[in-house]
Structures are given as C-alpha cells and as structure tokens.
DOVOGU-630515 format. One record per residue: residue in three letters; x, y, z of N, C-alpha, C in turn; residue number from 1. Coordinates in steps of 0.1 Angstrom, whole numbers, plus 5000, padded with zeros to 4 digits. Each point is the difference from the previous one (the first is absolute). Example, Ala and Ser with C-alpha at 12.3 -4.5 7.8 and 13.67 -1.06 7.14 Angstrom:
BEGIN
NODE rest n.east n.north n.up ca.east ca.north ca.up c.east c.north c.up  nr
NODE  ALA   5132    4943 5078    4991     5012  5000   5009    5012 5000   1
NODE  SER   4996    5011 4993    5009     5011  5000   4992    5011 5008   2
END
This chain:
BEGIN
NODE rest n.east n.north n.up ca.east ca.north ca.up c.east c.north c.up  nr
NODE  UNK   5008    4988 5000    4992     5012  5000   5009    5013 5000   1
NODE  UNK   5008    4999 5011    5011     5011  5002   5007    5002 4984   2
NODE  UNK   5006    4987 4993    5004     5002  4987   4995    5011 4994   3
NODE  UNK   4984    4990 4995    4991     5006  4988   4996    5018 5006   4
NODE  UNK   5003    5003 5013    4995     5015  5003   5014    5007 4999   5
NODE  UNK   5013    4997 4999    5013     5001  4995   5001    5007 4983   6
NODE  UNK   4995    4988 4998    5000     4998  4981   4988    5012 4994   7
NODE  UNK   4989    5002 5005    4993     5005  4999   5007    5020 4998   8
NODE  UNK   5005    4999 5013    5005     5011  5003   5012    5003 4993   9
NODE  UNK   5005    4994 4994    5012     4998  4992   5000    5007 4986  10
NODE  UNK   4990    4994 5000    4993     4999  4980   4995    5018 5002  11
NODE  UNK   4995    5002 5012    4990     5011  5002   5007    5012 4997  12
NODE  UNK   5013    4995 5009    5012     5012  4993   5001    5002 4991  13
NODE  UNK   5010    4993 4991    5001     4999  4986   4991    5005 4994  14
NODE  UNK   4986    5001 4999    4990     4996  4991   4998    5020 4999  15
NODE  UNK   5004    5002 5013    4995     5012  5003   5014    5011 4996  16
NODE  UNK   5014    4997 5003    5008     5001  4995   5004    5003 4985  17
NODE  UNK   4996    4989 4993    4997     5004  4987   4991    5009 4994  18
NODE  UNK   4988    5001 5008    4989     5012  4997   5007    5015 4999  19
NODE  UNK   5009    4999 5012    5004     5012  5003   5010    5004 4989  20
NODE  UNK   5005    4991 4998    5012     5000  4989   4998    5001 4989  21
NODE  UNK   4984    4994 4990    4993     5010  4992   4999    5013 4999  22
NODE  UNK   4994    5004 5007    4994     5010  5007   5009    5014 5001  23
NODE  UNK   5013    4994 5003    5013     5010  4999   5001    5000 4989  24
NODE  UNK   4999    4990 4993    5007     4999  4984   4993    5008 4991  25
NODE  UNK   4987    5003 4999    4993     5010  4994   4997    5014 5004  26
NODE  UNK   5004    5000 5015    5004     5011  5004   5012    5011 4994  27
NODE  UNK   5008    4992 4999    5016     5000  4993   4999    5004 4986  28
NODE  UNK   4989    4990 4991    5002     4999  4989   4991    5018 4997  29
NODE  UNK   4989    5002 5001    4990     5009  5001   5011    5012 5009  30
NODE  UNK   5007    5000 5005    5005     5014  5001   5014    5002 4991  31
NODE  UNK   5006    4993 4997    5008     4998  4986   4991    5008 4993  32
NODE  UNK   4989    4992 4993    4995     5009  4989   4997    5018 5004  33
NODE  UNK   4994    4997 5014    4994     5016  5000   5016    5009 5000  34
NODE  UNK   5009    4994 5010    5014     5007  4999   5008    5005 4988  35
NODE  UNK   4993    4991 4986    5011     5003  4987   4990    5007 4992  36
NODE  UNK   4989    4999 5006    4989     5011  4991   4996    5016 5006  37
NODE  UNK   5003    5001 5013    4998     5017  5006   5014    5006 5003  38
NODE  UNK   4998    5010 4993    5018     5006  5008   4999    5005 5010  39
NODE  UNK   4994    5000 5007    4997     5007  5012   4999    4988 5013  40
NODE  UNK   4995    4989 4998    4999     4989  5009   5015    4990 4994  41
NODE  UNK   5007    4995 5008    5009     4993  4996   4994    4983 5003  42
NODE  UNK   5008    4989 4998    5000     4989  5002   5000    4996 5019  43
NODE  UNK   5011    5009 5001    5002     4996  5016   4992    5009 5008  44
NODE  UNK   4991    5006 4995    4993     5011  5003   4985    4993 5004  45
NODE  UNK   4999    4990 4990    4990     4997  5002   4998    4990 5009  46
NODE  UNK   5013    4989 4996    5001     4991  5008   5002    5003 5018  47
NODE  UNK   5002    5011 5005    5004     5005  5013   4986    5003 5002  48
NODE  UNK   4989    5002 4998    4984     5003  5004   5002    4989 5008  49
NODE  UNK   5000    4986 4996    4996     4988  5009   4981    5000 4993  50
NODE  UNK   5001    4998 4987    4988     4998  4994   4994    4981 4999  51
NODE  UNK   4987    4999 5004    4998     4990  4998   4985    4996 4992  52
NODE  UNK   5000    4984 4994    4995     4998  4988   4987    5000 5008  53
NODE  UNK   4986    5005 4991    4990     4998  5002   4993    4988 4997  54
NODE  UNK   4989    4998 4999    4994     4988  4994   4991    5006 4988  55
NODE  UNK   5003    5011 4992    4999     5007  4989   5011    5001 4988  56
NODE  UNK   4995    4999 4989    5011     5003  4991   4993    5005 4987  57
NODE  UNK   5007    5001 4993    4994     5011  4986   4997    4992 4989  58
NODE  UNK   4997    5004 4993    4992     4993  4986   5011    4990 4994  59
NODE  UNK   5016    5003 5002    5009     4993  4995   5002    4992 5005  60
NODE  UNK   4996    4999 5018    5007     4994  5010   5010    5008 5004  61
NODE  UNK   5003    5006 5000    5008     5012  5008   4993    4998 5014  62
NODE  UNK   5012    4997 5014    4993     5005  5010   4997    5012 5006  63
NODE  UNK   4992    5007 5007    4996     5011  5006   5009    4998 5016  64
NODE  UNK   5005    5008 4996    5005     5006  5022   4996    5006 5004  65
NODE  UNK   5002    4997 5010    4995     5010  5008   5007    5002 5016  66
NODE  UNK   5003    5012 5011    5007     5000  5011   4987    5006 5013  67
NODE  UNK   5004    4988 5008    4991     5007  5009   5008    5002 5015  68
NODE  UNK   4995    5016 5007    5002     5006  5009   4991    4993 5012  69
NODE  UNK   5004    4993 5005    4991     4999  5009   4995    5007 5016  70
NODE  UNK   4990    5000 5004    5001     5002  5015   5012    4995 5009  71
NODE  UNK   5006    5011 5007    5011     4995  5008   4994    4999 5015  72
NODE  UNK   5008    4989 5008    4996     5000  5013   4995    5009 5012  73
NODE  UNK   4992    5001 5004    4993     5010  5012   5000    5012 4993  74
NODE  UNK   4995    5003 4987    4995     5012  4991   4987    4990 4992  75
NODE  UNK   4990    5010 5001    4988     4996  4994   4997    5012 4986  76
NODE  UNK   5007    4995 4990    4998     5009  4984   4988    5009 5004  77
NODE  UNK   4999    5014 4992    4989     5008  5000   4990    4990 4987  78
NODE  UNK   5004    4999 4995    4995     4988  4986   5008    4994 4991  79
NODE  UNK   4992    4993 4987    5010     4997  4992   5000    5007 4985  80
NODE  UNK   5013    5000 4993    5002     5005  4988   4998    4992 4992  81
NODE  UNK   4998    5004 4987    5004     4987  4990   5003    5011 4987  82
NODE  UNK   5012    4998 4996    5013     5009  4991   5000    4996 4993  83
NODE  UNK   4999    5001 4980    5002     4998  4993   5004    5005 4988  84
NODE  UNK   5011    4997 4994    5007     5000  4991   4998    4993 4989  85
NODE  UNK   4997    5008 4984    5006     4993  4988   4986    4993 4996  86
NODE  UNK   4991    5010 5001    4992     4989  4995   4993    5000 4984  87
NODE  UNK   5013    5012 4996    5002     5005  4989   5013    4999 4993  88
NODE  UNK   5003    4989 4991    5007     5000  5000   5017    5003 4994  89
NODE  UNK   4994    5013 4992    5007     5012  4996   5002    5013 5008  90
NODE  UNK   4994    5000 5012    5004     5008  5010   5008    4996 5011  91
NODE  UNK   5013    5002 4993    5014     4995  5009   5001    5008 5010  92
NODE  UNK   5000    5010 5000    4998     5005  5016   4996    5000 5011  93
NODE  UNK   4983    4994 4994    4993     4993  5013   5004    4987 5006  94
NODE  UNK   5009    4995 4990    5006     4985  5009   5016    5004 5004  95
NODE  UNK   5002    5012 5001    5015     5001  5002   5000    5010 5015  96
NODE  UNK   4990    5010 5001    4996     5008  5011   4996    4992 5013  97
NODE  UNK   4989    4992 4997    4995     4987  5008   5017    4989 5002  98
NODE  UNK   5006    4999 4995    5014     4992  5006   5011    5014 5010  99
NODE  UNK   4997    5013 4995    5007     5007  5011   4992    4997 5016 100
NODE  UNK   4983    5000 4994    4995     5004  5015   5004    4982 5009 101
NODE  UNK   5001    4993 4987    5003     4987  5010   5016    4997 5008 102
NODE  UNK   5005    5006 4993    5015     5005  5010   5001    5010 5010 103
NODE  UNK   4989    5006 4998    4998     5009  5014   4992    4996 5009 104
NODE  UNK   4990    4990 4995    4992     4991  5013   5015    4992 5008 105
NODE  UNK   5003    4993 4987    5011     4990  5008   5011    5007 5008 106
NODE  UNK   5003    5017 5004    5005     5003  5007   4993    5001 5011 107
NODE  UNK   4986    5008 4999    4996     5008  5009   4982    5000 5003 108
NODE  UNK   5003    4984 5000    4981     4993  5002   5001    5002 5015 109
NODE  UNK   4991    5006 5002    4992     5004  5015   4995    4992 5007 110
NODE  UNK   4989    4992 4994    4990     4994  5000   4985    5009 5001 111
NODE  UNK   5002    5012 4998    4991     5010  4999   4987    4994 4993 112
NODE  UNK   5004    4992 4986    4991     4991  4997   5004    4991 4991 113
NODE  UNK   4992    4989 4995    5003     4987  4996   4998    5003 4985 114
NODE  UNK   5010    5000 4995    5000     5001  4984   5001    4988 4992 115
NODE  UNK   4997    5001 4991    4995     4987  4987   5006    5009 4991 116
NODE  UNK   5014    4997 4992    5005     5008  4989   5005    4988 4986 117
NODE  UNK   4992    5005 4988    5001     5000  4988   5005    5005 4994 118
NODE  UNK   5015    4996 4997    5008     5014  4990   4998    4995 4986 119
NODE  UNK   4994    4989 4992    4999     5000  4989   4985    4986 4996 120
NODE  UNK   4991    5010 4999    4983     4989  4999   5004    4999 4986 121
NODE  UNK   5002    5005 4987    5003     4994  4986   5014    4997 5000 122
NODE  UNK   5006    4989 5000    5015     4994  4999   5002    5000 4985 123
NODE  UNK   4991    4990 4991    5002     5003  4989   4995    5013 4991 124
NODE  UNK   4995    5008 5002    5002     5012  4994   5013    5011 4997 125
NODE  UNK   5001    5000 5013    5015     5003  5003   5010    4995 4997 126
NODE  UNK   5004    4986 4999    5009     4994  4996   5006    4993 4989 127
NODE  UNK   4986    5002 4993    5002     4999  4982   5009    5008 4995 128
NODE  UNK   5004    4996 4991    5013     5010  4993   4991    5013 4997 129
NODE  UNK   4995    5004 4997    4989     5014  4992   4991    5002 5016 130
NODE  UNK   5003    5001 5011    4990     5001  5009   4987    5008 4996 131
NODE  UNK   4989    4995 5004    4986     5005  4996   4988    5001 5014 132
NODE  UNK   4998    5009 4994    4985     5000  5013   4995    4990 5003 133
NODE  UNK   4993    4995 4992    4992     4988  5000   5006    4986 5005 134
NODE  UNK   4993    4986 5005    5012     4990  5005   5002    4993 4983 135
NODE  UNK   5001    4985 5005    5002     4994  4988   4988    4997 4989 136
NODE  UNK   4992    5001 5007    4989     4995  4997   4992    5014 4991 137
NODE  UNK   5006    5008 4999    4997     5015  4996   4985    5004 5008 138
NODE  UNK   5003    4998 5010    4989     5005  5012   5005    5014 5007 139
NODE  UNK   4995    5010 5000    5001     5007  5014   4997    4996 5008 140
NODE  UNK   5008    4997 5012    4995     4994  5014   4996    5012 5010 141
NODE  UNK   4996    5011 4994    4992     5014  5007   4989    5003 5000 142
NODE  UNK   4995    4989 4989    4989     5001  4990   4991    4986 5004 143
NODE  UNK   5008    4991 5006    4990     4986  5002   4998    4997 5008 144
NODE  UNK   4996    5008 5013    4996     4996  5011   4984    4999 5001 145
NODE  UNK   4993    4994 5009    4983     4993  4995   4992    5013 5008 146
NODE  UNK   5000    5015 4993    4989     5005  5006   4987    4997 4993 147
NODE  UNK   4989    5003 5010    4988     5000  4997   4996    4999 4983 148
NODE  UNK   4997    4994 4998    4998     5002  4984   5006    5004 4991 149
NODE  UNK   5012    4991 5000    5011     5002  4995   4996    5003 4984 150
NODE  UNK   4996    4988 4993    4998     4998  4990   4992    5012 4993 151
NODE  UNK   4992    5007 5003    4994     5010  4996   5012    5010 5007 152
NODE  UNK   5008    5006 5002    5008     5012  5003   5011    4994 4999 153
NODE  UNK   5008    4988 5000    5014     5002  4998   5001    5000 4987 154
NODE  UNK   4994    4989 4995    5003     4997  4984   4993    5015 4993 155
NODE  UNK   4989    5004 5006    4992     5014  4987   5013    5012 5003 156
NODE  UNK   5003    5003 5011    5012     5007  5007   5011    5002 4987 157
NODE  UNK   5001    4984 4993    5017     5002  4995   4997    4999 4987 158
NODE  UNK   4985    4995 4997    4991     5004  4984   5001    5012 4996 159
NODE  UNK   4994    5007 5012    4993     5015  4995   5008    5013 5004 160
NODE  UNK   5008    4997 5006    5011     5014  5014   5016    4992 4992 161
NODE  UNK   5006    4994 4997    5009     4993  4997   5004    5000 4981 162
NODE  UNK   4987    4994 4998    5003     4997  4981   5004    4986 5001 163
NODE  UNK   4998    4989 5008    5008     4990  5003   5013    4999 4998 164
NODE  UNK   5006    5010 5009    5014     5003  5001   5004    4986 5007 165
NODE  UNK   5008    4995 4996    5003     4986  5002   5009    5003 5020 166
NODE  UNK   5009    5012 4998    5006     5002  5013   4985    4999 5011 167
NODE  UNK   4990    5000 4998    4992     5001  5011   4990    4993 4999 168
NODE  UNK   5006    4989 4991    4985     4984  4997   4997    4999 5020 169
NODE  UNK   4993    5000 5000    4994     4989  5013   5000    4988 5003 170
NODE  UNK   5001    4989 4986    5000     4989  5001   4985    4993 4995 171
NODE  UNK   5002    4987 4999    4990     4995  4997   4990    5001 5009 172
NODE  UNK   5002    4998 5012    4988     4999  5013   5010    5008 5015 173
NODE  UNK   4992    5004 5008    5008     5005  5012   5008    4985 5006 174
NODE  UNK   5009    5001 5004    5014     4995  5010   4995    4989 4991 175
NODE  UNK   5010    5002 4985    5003     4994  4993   5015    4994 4996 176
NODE  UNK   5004    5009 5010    5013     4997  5002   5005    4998 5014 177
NODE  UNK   5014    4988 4997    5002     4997  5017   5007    5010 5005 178
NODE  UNK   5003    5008 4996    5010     5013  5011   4987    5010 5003 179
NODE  UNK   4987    5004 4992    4988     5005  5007   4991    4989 5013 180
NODE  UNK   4998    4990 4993    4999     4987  5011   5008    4996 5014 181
NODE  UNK   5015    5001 4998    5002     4999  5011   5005    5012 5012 182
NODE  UNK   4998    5009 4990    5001     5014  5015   4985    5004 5002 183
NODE  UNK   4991    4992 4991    4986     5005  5009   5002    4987 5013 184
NODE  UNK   5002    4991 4996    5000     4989  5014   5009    5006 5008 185
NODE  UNK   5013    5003 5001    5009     5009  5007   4992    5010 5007 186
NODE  UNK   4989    5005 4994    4995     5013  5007   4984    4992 5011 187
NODE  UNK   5000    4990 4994    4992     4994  5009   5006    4990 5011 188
NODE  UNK   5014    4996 4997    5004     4998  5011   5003    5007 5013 189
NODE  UNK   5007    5013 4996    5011     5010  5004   4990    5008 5006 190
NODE  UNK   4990    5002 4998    4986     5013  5002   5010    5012 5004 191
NODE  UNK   5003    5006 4989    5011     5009  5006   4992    5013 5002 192
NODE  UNK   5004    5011 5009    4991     5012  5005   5003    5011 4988 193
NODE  UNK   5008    4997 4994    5000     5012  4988   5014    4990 4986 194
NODE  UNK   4994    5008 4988    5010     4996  4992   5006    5011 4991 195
NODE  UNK   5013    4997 5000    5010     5012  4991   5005    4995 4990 196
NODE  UNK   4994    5006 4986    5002     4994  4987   5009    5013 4999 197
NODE  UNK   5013    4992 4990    5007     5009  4999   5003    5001 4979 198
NODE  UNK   5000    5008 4992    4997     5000  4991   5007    5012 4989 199
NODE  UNK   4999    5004 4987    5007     5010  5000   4996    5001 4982 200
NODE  UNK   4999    5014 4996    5007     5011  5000   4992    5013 5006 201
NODE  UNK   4988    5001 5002    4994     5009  5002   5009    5011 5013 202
NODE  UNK   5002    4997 5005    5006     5008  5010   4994    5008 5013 203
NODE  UNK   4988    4989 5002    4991     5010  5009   4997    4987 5013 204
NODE  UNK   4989    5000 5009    4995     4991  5008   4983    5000 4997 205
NODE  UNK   4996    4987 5002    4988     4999  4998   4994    4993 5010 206
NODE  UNK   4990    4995 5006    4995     4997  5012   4985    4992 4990 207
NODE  UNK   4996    4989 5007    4989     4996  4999   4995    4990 5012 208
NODE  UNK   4988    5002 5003    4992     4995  5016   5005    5005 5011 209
NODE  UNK   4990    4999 5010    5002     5009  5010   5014    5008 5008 210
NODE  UNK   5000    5003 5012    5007     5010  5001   5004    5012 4992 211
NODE  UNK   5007    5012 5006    5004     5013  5000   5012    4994 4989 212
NODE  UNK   4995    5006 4986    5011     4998  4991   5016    5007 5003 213
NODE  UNK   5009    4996 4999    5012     5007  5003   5003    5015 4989 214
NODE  UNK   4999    5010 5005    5000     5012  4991   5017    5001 4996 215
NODE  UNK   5009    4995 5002    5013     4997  4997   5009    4988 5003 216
NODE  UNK   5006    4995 4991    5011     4990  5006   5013    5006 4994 217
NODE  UNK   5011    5007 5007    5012     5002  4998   4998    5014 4989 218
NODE  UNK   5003    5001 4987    4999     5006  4989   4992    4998 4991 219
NODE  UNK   4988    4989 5006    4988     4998  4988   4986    5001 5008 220
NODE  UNK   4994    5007 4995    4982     5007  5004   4991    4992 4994 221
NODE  UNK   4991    5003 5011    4984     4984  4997   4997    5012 4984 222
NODE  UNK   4994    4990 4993    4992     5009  4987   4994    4984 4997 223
NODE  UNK   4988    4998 5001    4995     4991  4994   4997    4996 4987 224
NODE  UNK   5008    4988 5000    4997     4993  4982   4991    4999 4994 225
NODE  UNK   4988    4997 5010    4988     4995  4998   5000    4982 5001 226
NODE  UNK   4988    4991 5000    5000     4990  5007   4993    4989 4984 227
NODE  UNK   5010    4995 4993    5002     4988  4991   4996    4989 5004 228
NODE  UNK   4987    4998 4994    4995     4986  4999   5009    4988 5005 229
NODE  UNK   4999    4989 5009    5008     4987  5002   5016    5006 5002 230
NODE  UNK   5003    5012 5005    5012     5002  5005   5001    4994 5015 231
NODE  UNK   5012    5001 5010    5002     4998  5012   4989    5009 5011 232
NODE  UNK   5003    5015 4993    4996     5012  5009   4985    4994 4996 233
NODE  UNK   4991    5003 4994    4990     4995  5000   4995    4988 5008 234
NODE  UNK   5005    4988 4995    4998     4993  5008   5002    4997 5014 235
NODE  UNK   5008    4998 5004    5003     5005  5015   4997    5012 5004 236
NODE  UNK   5006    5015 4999    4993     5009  5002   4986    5000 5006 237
NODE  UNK   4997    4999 4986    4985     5006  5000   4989    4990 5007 238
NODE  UNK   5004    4985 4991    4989     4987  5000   5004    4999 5015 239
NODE  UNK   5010    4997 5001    5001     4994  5011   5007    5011 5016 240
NODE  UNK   4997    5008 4994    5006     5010  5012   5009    5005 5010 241
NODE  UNK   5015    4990 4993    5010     5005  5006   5006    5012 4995 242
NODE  UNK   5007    5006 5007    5005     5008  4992   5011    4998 4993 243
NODE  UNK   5003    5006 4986    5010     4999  4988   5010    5012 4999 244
NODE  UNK   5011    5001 5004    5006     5010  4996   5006    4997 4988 245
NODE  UNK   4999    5009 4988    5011     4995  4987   5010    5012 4999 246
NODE  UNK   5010    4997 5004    5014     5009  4997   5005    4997 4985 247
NODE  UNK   4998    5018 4994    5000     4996  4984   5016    5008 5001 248
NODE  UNK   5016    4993 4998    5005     5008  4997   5003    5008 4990 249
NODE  UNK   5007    5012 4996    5005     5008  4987   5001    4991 4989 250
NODE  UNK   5007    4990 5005    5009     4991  4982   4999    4987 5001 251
NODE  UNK   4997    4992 4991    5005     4989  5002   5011    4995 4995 252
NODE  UNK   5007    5004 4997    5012     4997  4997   5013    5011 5010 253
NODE  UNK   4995    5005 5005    5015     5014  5005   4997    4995 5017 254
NODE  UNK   5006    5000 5007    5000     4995  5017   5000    5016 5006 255
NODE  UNK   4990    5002 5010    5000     5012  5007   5013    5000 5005 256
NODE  UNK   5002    5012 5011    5013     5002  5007   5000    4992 5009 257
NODE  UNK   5010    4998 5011    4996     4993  5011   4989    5009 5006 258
NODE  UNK   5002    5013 5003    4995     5010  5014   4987    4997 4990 259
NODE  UNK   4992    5002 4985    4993     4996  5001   4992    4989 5000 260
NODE  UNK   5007    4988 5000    4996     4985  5008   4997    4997 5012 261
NODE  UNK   5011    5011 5009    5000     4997  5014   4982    5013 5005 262
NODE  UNK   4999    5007 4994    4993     5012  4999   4988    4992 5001 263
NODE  UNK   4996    4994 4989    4984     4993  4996   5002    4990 5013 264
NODE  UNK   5010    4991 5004    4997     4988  5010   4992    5014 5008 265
NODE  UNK   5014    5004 5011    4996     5008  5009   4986    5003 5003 266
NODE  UNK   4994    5007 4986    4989     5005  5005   4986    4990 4997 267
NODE  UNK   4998    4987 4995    4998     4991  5002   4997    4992 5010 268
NODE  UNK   5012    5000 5003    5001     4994  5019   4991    5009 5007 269
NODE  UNK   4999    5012 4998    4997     5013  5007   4982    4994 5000 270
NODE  UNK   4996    5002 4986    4985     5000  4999   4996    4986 5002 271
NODE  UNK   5006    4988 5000    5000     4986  5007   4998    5001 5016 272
NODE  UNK   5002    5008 5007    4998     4998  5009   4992    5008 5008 273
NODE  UNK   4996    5009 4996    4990     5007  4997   4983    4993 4994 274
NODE  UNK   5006    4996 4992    4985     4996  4993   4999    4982 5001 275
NODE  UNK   5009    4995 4999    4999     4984  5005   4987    4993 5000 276
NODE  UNK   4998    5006 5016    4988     4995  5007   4991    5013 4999 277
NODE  UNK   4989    4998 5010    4988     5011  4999   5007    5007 5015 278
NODE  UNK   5010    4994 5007    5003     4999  5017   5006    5016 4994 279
NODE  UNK   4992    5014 5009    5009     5012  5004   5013    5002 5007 280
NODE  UNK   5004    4991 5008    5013     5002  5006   5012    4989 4995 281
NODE  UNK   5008    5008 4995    5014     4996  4998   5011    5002 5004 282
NODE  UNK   5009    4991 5004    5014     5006  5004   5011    5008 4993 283
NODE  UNK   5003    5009 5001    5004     5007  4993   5016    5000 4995 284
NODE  UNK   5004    4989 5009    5019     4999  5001   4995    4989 4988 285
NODE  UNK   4993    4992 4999    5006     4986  4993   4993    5007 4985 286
NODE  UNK   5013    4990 4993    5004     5001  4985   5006    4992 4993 287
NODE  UNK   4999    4989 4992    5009     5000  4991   5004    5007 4987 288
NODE  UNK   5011    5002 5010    5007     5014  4994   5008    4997 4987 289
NODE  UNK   4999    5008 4992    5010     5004  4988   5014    4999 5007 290
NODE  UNK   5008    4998 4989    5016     5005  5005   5001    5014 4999 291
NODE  UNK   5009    5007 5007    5001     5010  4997   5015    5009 4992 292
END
C-alpha cells in the first residue's frame, strides 16, 4: 500500500513537472516572438514579468498571458483590475506601454489591489509579419462581443457606418472567436470591479458604465468615441455594468515618454482608488506607485 501511495506520488511529480516545463516553454517561445517584433519591449524584458499561460489561445493557437497581482497578506485589495493590452493588433504601443506598467507592478505591487493583466489579447495580429488590427481569422475582436442583439447592430453597424470595411468585420456571429470567448469567461471568472482597455491612436480617454468618468489620465483627456456595437466598452460597460476605462494613446506606432507613461499610470492609480468601489473613504498614503 505504502509502495503504490509512493508511486503514485512519484508519477504526480513528474507529471506535473513536465506541465510546468510546457508551460515555460511557450512562455519562452511567445516572448521571443513579442521581444523580436516591438523595439521598445525586449526578449528579457518580457521574459522578467514572470508571465503565465492561460487556458486561452488565439485563432492560430498562440497562447494568451497573462500576470497576476495578487492580494498580499493582512491587506484586503480596494478591488480588482483587469488590464488589457493588444487587442489590436497594429497598435504596438498598447502592448508595449501595458509591459512598462507590468515592470512597475513587479517593482512596486502594494497589494492596493488585485490585478489580472493582459499585455497582448490578439498574439497573432501582432505577430504576423504585416501586423493588422484584425486576428487571424480577419475578425475585430472589439467588434465580437455578444451585446444585446448583436446581429441587428453589429453586423448593420459595419454594413451601413463602415462600407464593410473589412478592419471592423464583426465576425460571423458574436464570440466567434477564441480570444473574444476566452476573456469574456476571464471576465466571468475574475468579476473584476473595473476594466482598463488600453488602445491607440486617438489620443484621448474614454469611459463606459458606471462611475465618475476620469476627466484626465496623465496627458490624455476623457472626449468620448462614442459606444460601437459588440465592442468591449459596450458590452461590459454598458450591458453589463462595469466600468470600462479605454486609454486611447497618440500613436500606435511611436512610444510616449516615460514621464508620460509614468504620468497616465499615476493618475489612474489615483482615480482607481477613488472610484473602485462605491466605499467614500480611502487611504490616502497607499499606491501603487509609478517609478519616479
């Protein structure tokens, strides 16, 4: 008996051992690519987050990472975040900005709150030789989330407002794709208290569902986009009522400064804690702070 609970436990390692050893291996392999494709994120840059695989991956099989912050001992988080990067995937800045703020968590996580960070939801868009908005599948994944009657407003949306501009198909049916499919389940796991879509070129902030929209982050001012059929902000936002922050930067292609990288966290952190919850009192020392 003692043997077979031996053997048992033996195998258990191994078995698990090698998971992990996977697991690294496309970790490894997937920041290779993103390191030789952004000048701004390097190889060892990425690899130093301590990013780990999801049980999501992209139309190619690309896996999705993701890093999470968790609640630290005898600190109870104000809430949780859920951070996302790249879910466009010719906006290289939004997956290169989202890897500074993840080197600044890994300095200077508080536990203020429990973050869920996404530095790249389209892997293959991005990583195709010609990077494109759309994934592989020539879907906007901004465009396919399952609001309310989808089918009458996403698809008339990209008929009649669009020209059937292929950059903003919808897709055949809402979460028609698995990188829309598995960060809606992420968001039903995670029930995160607000979400920060990070995106670019507009150069402004936009807000959808409740709470006090942020009238600034760093060097970029709320001006509303307006609210696109089967996007994120809509759906969540609105349908579902968390709140959506989308940080549109200047370029997608040119990297802000640091002071304005460190600028937008800052004041982010600021209105996160502030607006979080519905709770009026907050401490006012705790931060996860920007470098300075």
């Amino acid at each position: 008996m003692k043997k077979n609970i031996f053997k048992m436990f033996f195998f258990a390692i191994i078995f698990f051992s090698i998971v992990d050893a996977e697991e690294e291996n496309l970790v490894d392999k997937q920041c290779n690519r993103i390191g030789n494709k952004l000048g701004s994120v390097s190889v060892e840059d990425c690899l130093a987050i301590g990013l780990s695989v999801t049980d999501g991956e992209s139309f190619e099989e690309a896996p999705i990472l993701i890093k999470e912050y968790p609640p630290l001992k005898k600190r109870e988080p104000l809430g949780k975040v859920l951070l996302i990067g790249g879910i466009h995937g010719d906006e290289y800045s939004s997956v290169s900005v989202v890897f500074k703020w993840l080197a600044t968590l890994n300095k200077h996580h508080s536990g203020l709150f429990h973050w869920h960070i996404v530095p790249l939801l389209n892997p293959d868009g991005l990583l195709r030789k010609g990077s494109q908005r759309v994934n592989s599948n020539n879907v906007d994944l901004n465009r396919n989330f399952p609001i309310n009657d989808w089918e009458n407003t996403a698809i008339k949306y990209w008929i009649e407002e669009t020209g059937k501009n292929p950059r903003y198909y919808p897709g055949p049916e809402a979460l028609s794709e698995t990188e829309s499919n598995w960060l809606l389940g992420h968001i039903n796991v995670f029930r995160p208290d607000v979400i920060v879509s990070v995106h670019a070129p507009h150069g402004i902030i936009d807000h959808d569902g409740p709470r006090v929209a942020p009238e600034k982050l760093g060097a970029l001012y709320l001006n509303y986009l307006g609210t696109y059929p089967g996007s994120l902000g809509n759906y969540a936002g609105i349908q579902r009522q968390i709140p959506v922050i989308t940080i549109e930067l200047p370029y997608a292609g040119i990297m802000p400064t640091k002071d304005e990288i460190s600028g937008i966290w800052r004041d982010m952190v600021k209105w996160l804690r502030k607006n979080i919850t519905e709770k009026e009192t907050v401490r006012k020392n705790d931060q996860d702070a920007a470098p300075s």
